[in-house]
PyMOL Python script that loads the backbone (N, CA, C, O; Angstrom):
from pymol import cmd

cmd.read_pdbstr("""\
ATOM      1  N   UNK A   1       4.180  38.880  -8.051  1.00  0.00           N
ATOM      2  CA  UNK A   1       4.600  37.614  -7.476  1.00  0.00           C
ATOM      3  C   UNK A   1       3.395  36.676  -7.370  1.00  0.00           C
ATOM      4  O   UNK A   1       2.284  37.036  -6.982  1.00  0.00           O
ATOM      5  N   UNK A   2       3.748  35.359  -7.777  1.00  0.00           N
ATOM      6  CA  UNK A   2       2.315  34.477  -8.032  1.00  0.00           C
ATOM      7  C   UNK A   2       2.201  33.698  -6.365  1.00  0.00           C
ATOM      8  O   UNK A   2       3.080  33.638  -5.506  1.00  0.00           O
ATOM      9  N   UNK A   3       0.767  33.157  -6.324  1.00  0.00           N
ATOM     10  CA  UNK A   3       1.048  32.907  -4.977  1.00  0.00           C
ATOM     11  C   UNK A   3       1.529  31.432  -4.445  1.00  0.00           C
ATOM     12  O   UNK A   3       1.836  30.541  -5.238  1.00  0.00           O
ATOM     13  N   UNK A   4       1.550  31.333  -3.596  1.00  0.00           N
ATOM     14  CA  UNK A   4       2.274  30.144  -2.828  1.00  0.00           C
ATOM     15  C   UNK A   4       1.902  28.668  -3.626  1.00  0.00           C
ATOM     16  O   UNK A   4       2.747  27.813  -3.889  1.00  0.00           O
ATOM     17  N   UNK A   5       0.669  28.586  -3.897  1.00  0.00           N
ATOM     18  CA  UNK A   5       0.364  27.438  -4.425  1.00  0.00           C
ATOM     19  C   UNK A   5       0.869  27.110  -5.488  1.00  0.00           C
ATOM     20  O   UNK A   5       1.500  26.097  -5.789  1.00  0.00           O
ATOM     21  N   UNK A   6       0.604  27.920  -6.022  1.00  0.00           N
ATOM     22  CA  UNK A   6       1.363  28.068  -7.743  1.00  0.00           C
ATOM     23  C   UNK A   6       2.869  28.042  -7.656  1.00  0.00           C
ATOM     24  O   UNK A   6       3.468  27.420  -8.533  1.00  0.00           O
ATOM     25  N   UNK A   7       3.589  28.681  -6.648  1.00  0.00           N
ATOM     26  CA  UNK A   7       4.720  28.377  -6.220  1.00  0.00           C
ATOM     27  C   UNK A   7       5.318  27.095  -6.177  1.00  0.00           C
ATOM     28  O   UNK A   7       6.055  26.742  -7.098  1.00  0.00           O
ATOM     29  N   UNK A   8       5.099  26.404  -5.270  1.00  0.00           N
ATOM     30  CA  UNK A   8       4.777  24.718  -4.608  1.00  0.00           C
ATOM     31  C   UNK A   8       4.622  24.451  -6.086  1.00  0.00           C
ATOM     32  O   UNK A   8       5.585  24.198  -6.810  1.00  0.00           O
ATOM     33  N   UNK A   9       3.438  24.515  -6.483  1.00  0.00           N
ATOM     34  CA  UNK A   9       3.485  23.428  -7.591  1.00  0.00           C
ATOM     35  C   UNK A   9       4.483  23.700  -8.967  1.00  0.00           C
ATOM     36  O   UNK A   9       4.774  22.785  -9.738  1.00  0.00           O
ATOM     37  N   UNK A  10       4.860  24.828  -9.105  1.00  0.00           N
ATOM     38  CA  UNK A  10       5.780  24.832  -9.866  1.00  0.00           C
ATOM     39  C   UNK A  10       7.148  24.100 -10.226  1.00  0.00           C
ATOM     40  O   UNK A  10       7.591  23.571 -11.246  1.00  0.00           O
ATOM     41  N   UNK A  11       7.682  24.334  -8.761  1.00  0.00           N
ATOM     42  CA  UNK A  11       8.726  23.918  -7.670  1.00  0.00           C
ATOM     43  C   UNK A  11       8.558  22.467  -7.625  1.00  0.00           C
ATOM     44  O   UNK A  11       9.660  21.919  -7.576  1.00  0.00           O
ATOM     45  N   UNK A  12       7.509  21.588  -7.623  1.00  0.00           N
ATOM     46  CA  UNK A  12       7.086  20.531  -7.640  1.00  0.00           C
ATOM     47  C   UNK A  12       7.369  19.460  -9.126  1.00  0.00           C
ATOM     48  O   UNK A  12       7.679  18.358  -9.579  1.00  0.00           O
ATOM     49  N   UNK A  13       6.992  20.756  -9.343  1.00  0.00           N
ATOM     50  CA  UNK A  13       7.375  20.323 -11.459  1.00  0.00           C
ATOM     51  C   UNK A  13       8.469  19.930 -12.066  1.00  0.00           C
ATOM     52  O   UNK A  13       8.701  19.081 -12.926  1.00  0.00           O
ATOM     53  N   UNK A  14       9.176  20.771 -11.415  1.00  0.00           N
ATOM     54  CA  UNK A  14      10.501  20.703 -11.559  1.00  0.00           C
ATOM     55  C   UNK A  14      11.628  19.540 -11.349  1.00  0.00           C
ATOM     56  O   UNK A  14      12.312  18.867 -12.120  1.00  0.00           O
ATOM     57  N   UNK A  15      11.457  19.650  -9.611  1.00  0.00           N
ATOM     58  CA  UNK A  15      11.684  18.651  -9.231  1.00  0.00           C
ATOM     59  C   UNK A  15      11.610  17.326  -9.807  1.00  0.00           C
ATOM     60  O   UNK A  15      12.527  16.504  -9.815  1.00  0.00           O
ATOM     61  N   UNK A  16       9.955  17.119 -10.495  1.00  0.00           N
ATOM     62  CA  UNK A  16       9.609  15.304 -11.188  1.00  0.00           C
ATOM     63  C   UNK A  16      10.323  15.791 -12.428  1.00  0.00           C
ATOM     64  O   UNK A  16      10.849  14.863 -13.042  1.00  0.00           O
ATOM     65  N   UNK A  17      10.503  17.076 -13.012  1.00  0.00           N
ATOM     66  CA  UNK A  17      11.076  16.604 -14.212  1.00  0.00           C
ATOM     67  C   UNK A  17      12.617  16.198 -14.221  1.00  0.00           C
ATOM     68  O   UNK A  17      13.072  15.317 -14.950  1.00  0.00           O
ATOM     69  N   UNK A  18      13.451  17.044 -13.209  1.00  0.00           N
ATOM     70  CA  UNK A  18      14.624  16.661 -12.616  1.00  0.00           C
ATOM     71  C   UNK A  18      14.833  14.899 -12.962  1.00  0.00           C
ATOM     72  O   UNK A  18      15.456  14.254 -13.805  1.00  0.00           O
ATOM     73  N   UNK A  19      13.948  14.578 -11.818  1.00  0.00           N
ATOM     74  CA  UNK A  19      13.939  12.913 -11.461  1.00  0.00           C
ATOM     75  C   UNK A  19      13.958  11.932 -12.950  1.00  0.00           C
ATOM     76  O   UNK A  19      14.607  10.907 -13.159  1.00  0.00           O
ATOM     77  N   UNK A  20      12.929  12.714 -13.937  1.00  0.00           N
ATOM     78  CA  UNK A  20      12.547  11.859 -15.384  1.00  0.00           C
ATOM     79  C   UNK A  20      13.748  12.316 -15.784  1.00  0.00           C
ATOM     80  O   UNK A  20      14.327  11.371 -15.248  1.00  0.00           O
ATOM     81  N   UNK A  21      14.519  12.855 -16.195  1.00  0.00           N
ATOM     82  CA  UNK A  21      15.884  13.266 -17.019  1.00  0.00           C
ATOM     83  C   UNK A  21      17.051  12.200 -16.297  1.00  0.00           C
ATOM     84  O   UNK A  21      17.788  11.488 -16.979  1.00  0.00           O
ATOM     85  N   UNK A  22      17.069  12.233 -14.812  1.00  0.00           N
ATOM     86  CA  UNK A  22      18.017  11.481 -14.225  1.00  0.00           C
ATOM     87  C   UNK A  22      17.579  10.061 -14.617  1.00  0.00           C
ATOM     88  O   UNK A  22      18.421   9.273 -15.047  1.00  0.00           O
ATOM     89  N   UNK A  23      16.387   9.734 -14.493  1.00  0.00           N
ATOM     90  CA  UNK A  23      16.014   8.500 -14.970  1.00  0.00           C
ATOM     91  C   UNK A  23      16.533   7.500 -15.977  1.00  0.00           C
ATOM     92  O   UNK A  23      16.978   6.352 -15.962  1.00  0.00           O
ATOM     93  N   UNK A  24      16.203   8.721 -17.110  1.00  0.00           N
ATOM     94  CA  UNK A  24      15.994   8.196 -18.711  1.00  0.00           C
ATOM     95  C   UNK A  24      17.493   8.177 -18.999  1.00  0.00           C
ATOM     96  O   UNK A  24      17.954   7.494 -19.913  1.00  0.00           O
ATOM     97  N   UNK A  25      18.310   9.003 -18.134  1.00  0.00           N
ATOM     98  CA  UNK A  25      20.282   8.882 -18.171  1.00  0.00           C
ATOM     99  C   UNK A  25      21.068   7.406 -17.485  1.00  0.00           C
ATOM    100  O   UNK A  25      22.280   7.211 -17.395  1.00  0.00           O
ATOM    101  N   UNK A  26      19.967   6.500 -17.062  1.00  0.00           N
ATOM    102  CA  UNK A  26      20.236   5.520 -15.732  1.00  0.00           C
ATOM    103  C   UNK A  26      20.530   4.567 -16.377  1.00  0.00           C
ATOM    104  O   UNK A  26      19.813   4.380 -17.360  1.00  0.00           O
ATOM    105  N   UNK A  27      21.707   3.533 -16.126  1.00  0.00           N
ATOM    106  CA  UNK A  27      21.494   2.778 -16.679  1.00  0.00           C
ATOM    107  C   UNK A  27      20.958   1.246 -16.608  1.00  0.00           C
ATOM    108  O   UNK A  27      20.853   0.665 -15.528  1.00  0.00           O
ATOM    109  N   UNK A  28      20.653   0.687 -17.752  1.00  0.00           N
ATOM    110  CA  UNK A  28      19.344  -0.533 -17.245  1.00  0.00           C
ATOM    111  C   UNK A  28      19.110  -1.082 -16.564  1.00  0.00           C
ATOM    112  O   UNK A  28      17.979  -1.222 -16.099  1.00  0.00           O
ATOM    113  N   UNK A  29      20.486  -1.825 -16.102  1.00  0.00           N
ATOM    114  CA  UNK A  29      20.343  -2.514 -15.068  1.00  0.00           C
ATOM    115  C   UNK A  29      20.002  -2.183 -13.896  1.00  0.00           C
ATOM    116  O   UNK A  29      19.341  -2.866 -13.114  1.00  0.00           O
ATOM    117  N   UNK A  30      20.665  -0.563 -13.635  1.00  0.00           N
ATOM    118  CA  UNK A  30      20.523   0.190 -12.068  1.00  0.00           C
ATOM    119  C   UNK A  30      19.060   0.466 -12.006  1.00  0.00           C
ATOM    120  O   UNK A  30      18.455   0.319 -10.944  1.00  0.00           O
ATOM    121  N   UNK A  31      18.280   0.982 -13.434  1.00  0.00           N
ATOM    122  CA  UNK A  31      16.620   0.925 -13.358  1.00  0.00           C
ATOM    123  C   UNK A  31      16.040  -0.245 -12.582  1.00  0.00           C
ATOM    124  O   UNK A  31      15.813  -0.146 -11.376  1.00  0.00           O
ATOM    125  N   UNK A  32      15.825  -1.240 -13.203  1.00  0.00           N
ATOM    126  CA  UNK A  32      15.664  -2.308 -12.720  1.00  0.00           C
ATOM    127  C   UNK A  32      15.751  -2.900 -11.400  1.00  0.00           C
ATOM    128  O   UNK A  32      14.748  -3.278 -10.794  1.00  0.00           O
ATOM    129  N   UNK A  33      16.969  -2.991 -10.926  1.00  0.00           N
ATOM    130  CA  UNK A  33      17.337  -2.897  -9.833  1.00  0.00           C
ATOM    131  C   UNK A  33      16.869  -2.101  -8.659  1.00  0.00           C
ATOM    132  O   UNK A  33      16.870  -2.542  -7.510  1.00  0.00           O
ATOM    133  N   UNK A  34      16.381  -0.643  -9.078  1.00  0.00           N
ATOM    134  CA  UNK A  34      15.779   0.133  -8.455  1.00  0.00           C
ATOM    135  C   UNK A  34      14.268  -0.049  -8.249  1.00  0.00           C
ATOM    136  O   UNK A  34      13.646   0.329  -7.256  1.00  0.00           O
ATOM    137  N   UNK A  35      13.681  -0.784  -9.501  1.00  0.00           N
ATOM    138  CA  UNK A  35      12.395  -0.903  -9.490  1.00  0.00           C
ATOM    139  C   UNK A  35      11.513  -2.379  -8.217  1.00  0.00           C
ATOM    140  O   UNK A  35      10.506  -2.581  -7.539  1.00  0.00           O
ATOM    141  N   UNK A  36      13.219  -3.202  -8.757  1.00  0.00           N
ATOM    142  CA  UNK A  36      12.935  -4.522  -7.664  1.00  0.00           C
ATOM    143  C   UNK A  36      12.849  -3.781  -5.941  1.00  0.00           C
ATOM    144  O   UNK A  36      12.032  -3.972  -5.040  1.00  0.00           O
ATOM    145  N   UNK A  37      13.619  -3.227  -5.985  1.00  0.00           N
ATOM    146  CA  UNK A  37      13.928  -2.539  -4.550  1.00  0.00           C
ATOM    147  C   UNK A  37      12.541  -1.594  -4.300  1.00  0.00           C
ATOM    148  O   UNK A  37      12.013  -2.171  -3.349  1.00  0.00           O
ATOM    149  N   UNK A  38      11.919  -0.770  -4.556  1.00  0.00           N
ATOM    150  CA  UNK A  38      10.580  -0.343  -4.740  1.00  0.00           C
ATOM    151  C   UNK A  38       9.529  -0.957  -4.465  1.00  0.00           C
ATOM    152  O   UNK A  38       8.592  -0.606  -3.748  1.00  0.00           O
ATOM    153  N   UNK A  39       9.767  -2.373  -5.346  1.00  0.00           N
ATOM    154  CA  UNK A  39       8.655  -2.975  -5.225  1.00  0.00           C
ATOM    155  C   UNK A  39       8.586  -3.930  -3.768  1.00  0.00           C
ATOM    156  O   UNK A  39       7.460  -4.007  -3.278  1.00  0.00           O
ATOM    157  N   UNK A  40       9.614  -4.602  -3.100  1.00  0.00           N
ATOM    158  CA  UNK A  40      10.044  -4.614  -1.772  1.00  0.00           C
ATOM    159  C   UNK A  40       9.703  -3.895  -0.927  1.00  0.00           C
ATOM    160  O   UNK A  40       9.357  -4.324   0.174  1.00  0.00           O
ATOM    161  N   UNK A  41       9.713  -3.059  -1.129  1.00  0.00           N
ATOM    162  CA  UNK A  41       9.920  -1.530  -0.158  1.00  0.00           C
ATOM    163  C   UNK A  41       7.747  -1.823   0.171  1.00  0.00           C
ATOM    164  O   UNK A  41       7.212  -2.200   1.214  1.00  0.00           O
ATOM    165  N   UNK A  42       7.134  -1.491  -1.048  1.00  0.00           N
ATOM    166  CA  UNK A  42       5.897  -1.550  -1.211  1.00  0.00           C
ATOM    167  C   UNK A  42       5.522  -2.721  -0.454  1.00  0.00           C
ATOM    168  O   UNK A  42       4.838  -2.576   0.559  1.00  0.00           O
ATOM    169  N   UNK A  43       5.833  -3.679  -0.773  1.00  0.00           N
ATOM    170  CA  UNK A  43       4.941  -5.076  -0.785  1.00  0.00           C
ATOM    171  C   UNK A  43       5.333  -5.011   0.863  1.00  0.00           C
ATOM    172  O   UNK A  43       4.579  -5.771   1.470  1.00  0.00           O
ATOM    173  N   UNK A  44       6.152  -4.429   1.636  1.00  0.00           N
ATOM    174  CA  UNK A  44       6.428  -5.129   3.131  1.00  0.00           C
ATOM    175  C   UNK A  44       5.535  -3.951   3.956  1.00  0.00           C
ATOM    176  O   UNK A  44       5.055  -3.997   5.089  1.00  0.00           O
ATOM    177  N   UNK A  45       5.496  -2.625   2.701  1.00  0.00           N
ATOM    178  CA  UNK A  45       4.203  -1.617   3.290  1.00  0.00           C
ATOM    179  C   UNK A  45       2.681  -2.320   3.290  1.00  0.00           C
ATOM    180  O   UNK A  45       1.778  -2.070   4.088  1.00  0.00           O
ATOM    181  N   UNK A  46       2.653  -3.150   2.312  1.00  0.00           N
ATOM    182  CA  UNK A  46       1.231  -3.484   2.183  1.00  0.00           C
ATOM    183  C   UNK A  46       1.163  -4.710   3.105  1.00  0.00           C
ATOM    184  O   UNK A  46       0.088  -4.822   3.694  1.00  0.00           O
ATOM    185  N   UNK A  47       2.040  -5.604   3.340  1.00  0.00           N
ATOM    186  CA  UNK A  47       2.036  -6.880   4.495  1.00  0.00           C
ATOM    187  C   UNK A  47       1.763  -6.467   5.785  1.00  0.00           C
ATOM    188  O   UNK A  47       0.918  -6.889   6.575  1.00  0.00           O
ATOM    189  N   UNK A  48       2.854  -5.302   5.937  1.00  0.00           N
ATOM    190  CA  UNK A  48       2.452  -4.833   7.400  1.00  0.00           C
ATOM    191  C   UNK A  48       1.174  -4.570   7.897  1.00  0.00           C
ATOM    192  O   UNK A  48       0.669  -4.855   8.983  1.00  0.00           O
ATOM    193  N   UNK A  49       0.618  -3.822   6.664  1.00  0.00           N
ATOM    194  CA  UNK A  49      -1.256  -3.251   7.013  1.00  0.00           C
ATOM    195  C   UNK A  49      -2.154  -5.063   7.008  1.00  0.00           C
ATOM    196  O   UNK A  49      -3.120  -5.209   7.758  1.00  0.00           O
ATOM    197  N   UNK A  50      -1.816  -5.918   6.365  1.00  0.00           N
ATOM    198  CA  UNK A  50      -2.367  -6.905   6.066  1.00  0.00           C
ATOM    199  C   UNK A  50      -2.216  -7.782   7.757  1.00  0.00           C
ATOM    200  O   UNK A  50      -2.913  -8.551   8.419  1.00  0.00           O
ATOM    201  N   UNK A  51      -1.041  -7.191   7.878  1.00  0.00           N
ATOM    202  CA  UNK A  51      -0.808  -8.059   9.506  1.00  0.00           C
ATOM    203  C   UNK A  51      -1.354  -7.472  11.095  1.00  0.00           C
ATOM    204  O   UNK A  51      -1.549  -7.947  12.214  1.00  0.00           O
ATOM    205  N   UNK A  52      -1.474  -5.901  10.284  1.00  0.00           N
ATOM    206  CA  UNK A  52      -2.556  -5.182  11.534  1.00  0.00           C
ATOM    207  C   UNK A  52      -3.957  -5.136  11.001  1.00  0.00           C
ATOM    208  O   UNK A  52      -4.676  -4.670  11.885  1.00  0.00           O
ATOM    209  N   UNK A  53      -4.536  -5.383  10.088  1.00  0.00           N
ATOM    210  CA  UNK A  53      -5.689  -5.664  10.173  1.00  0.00           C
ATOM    211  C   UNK A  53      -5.890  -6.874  10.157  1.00  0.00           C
ATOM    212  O   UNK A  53      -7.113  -6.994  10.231  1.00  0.00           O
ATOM    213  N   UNK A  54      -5.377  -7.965  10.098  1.00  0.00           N
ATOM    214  CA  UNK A  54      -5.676  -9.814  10.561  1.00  0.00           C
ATOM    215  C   UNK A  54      -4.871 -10.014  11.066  1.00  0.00           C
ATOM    216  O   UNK A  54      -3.976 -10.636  10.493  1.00  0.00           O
ATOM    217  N   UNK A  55      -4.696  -9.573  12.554  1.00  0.00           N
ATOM    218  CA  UNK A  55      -3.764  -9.960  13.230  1.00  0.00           C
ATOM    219  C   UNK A  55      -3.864 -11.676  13.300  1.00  0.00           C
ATOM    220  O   UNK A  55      -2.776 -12.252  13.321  1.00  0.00           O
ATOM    221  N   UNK A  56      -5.024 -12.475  13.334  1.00  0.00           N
ATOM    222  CA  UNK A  56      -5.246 -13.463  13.344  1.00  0.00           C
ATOM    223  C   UNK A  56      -4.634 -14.338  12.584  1.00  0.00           C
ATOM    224  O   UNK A  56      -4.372 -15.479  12.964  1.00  0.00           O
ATOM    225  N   UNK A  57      -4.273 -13.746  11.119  1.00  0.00           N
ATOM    226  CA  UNK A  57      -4.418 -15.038   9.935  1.00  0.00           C
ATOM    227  C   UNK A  57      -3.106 -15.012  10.056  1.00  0.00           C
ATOM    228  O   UNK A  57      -2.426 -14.037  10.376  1.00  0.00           O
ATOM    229  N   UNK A  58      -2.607 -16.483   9.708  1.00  0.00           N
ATOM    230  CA  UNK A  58      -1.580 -17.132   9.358  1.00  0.00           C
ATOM    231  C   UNK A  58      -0.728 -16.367   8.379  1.00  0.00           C
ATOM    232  O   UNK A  58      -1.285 -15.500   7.706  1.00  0.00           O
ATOM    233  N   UNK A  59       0.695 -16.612   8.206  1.00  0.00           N
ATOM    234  CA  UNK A  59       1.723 -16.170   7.171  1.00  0.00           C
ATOM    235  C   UNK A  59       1.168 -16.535   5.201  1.00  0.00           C
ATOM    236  O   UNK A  59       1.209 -15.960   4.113  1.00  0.00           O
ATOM    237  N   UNK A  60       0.748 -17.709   5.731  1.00  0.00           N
ATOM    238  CA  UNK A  60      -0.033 -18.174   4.459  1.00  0.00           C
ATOM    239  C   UNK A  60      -1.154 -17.308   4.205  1.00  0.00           C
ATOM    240  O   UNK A  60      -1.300 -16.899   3.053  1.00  0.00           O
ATOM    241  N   UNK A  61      -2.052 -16.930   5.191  1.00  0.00           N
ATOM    242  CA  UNK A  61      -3.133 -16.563   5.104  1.00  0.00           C
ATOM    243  C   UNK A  61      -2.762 -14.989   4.258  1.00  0.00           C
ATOM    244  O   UNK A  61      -2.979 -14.590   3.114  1.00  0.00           O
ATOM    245  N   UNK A  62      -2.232 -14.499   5.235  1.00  0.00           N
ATOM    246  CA  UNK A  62      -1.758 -12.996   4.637  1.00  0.00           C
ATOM    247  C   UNK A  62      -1.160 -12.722   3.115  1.00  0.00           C
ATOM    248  O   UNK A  62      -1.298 -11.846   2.261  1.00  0.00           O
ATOM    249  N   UNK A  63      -0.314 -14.134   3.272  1.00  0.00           N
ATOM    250  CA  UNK A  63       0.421 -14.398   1.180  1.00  0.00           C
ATOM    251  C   UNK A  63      -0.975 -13.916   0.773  1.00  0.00           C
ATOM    252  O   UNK A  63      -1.132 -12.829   0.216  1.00  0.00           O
ATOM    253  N   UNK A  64      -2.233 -14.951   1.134  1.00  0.00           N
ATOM    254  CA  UNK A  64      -3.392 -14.721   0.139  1.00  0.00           C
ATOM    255  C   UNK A  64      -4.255 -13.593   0.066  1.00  0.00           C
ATOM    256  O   UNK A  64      -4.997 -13.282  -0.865  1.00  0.00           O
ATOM    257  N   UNK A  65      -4.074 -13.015   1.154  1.00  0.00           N
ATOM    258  CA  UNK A  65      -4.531 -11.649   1.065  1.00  0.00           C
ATOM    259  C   UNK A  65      -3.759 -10.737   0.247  1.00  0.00           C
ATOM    260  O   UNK A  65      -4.271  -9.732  -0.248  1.00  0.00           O
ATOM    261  N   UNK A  66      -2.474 -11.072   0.078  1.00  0.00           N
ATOM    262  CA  UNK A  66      -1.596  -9.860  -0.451  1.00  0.00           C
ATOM    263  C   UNK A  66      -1.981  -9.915  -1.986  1.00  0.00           C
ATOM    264  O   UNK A  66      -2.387  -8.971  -2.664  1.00  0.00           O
ATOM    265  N   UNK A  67      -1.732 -11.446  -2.457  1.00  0.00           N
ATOM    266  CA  UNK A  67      -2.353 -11.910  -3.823  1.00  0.00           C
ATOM    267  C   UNK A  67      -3.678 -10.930  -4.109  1.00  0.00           C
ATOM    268  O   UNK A  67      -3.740 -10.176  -5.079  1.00  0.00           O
ATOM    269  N   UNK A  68      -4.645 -11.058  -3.179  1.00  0.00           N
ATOM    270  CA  UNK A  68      -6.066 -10.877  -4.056  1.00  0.00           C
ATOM    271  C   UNK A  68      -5.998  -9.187  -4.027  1.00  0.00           C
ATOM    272  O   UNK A  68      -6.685  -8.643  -4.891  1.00  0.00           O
ATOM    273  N   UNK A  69      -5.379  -8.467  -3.285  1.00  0.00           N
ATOM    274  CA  UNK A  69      -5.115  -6.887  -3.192  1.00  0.00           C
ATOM    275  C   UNK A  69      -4.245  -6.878  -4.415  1.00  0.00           C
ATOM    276  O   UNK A  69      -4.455  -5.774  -4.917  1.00  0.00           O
ATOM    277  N   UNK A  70      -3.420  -7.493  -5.124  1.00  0.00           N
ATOM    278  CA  UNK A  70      -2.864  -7.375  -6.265  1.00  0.00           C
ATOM    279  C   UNK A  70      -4.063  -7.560  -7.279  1.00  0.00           C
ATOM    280  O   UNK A  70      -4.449  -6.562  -7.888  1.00  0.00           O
ATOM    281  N   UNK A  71      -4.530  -8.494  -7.444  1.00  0.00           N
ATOM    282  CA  UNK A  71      -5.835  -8.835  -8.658  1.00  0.00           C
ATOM    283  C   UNK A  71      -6.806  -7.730  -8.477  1.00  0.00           C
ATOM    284  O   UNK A  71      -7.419  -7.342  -9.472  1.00  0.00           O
ATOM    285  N   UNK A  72      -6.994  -7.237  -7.445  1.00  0.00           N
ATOM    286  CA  UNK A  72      -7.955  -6.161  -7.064  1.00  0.00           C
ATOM    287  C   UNK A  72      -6.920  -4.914  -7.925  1.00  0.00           C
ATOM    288  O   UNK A  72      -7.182  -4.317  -8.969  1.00  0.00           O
ATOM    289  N   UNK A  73      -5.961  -4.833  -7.239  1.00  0.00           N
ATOM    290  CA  UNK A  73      -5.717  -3.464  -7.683  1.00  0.00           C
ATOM    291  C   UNK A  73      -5.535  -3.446  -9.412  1.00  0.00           C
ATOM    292  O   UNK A  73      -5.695  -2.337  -9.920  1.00  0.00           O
ATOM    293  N   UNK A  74      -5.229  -4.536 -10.304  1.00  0.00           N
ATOM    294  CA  UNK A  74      -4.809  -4.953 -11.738  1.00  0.00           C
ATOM    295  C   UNK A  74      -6.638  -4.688 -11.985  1.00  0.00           C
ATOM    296  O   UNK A  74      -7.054  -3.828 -12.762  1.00  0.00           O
ATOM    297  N   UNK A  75      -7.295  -5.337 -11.401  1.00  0.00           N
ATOM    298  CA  UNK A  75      -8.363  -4.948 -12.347  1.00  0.00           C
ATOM    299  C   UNK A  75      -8.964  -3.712 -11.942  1.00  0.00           C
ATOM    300  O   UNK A  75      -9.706  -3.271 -12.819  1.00  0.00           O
ATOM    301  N   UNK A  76      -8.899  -3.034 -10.958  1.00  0.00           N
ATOM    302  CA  UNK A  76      -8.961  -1.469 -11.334  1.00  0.00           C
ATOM    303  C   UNK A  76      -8.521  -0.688 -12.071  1.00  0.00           C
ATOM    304  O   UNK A  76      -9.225   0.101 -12.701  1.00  0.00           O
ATOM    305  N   UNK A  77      -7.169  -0.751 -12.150  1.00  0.00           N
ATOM    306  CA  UNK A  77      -6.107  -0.220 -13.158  1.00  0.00           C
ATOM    307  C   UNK A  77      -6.551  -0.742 -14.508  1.00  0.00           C
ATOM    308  O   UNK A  77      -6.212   0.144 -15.293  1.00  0.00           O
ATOM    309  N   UNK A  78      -7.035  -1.552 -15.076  1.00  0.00           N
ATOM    310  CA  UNK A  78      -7.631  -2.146 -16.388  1.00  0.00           C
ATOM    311  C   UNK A  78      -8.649  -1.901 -16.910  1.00  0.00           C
ATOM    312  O   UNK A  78      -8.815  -1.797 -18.126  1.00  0.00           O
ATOM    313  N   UNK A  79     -10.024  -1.691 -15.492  1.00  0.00           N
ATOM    314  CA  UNK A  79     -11.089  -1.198 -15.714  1.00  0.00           C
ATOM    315  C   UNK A  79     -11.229  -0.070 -15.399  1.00  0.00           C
ATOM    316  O   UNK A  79     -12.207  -0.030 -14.653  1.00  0.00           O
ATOM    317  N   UNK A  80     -10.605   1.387 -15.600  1.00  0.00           N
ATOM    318  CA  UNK A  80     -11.049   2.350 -14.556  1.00  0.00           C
ATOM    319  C   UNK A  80     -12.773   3.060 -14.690  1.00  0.00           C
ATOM    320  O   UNK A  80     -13.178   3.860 -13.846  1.00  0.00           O
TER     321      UNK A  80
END
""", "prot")
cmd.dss("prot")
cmd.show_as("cartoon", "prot")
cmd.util.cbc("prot")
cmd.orient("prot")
């Protein structure tokens, strides 16, 4: 019997490949749709942190913070 970790991650494997098969069966529009909803989901995770660490700055202010954490994160992802 292999041990726990190897377990977990097996079990783990599975699971994402599960998810990619259900995926690639989805259809376009519901992708999409799912991806807008995601990205919502994200962006009100990343506002919230933007609004507890400047509690100070304005609604505007925070838009521009959210902006430059996007350009930040695009040119990491571009340059790794």
């Amino acid at each position: 019997m292999g041990d726990m970790a190897t377990e977990h991650a097996m079990s783990d494997d599975r699971l994402f490949v599960d998810k990619v098969m259900r995926a690639r069966q989805m259809d376009p529009a519901k992708k999409f749709l799912l991806g807008a909803q995601l990205y919502e989901y994200a962006r009100g995770i990343a506002m919230a942190a933007i609004r507890a660490e400047h509690p100070e700055a304005t609604p505007e202010e925070q838009r521009k913070l959210f902006k430059r954490r996007q350009a930040i994160a695009k040119w990491i992802e571009e340059n790794p």
